[in-house]
N, C-alpha and C positions, 0 to 999 in steps of 0.2 A: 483446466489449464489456465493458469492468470499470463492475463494479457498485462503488459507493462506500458507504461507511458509517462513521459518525462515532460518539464513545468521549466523551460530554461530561464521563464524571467523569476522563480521560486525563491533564488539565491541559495539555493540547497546545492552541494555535487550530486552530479550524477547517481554515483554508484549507492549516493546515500538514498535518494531516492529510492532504487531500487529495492536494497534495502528493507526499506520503511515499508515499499506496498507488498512485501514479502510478508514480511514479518504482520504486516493488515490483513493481509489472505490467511493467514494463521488465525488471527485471532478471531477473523468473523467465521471461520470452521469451513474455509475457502479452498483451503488446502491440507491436503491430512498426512500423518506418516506415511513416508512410503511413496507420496506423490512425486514423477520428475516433474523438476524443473524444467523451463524450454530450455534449448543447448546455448553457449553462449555466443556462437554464429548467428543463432535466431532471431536474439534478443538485439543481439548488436547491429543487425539487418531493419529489424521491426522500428528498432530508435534511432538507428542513424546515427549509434557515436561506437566508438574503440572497442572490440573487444576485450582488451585490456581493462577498460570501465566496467564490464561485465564480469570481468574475472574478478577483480577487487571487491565488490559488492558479495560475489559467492563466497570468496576468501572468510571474508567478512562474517559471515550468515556461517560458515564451518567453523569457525574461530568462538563463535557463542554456542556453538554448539545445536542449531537449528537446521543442517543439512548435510550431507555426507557425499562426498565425492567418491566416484567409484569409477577409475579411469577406463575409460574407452566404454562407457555404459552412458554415464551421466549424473548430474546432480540429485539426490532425492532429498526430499523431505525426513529428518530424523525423527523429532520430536513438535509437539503443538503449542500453541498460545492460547486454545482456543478457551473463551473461558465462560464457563456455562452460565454466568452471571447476566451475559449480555442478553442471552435470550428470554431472562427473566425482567427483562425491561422493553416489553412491547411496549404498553402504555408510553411510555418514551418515543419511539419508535414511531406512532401513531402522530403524536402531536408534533412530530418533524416534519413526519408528510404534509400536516396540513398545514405548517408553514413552508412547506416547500411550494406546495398548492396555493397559497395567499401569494408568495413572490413572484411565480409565473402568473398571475393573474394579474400583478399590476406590471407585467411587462419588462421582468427582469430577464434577461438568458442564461443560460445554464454559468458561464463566465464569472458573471454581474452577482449571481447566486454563492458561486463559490467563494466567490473576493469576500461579500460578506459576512458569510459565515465565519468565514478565517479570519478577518478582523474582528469578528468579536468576541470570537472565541480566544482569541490571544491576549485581548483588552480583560475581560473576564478574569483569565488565568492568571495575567501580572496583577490583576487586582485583590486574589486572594492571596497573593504573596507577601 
């Protein structure tokens, strides 16, 4: 079951967030056809914003074609993201760790880590543009 959790200072909406880590749990083979969704009382309980934000975000995810609502049941998973390429990149995978393992060593937190990452990763990606 993916647990959700939302980034208020992200500058992302909501529901896009949602979204996004939906559609993440897909692709790292997190979530498979077939799986439900939490219900959207759940979610909207677990995050602490609208159900209405929750329904938008599923809207959304049925609209591409990634889940299928089936009233008075619940949201399932239709189809995957998962893409078998990823797992052909341990090596990768490895050497994340071990800088993830070098920044907790010099005293980063989990926070301080992620802030990182995502700046450079964003710097990176405008710069191959």
């Amino acid at each position: 079951m993916i647990e959700f959790h939302l980034d208020a200072r992200s500058g992302v909406a909501p529901y896009l967030q949602l979204v996004h880590q939906v559609r993440q749990a897909m692709r790292l083979g997190l979530l498979f056809e077939g799986d439900r969704l939490p219900t959207v009382k759940d979610v909207a309980a677990k995050v602490a914003i609208n159900p209405n934000t929750v329904l938008k975000a599923y809207r959304e995810l049925e609209y591409e074609g990634l889940v299928t609502k089936k009233p008075g049941v619940g949201t399932f998973v239709s189809s995957t993201l998962s893409d078998a390429s990823l797992s052909e990149h341990e090596p990768l995978r490895q050497e994340l760790r071990g800088w993830l393992t070098r920044a907790r060593a010099a005293g980063l937190d989990e926070e301080s880590i992620e802030a990182l990452f995502l700046s450079t990763f964003r710097t990176a990606t405008e710069e191959e543009q």
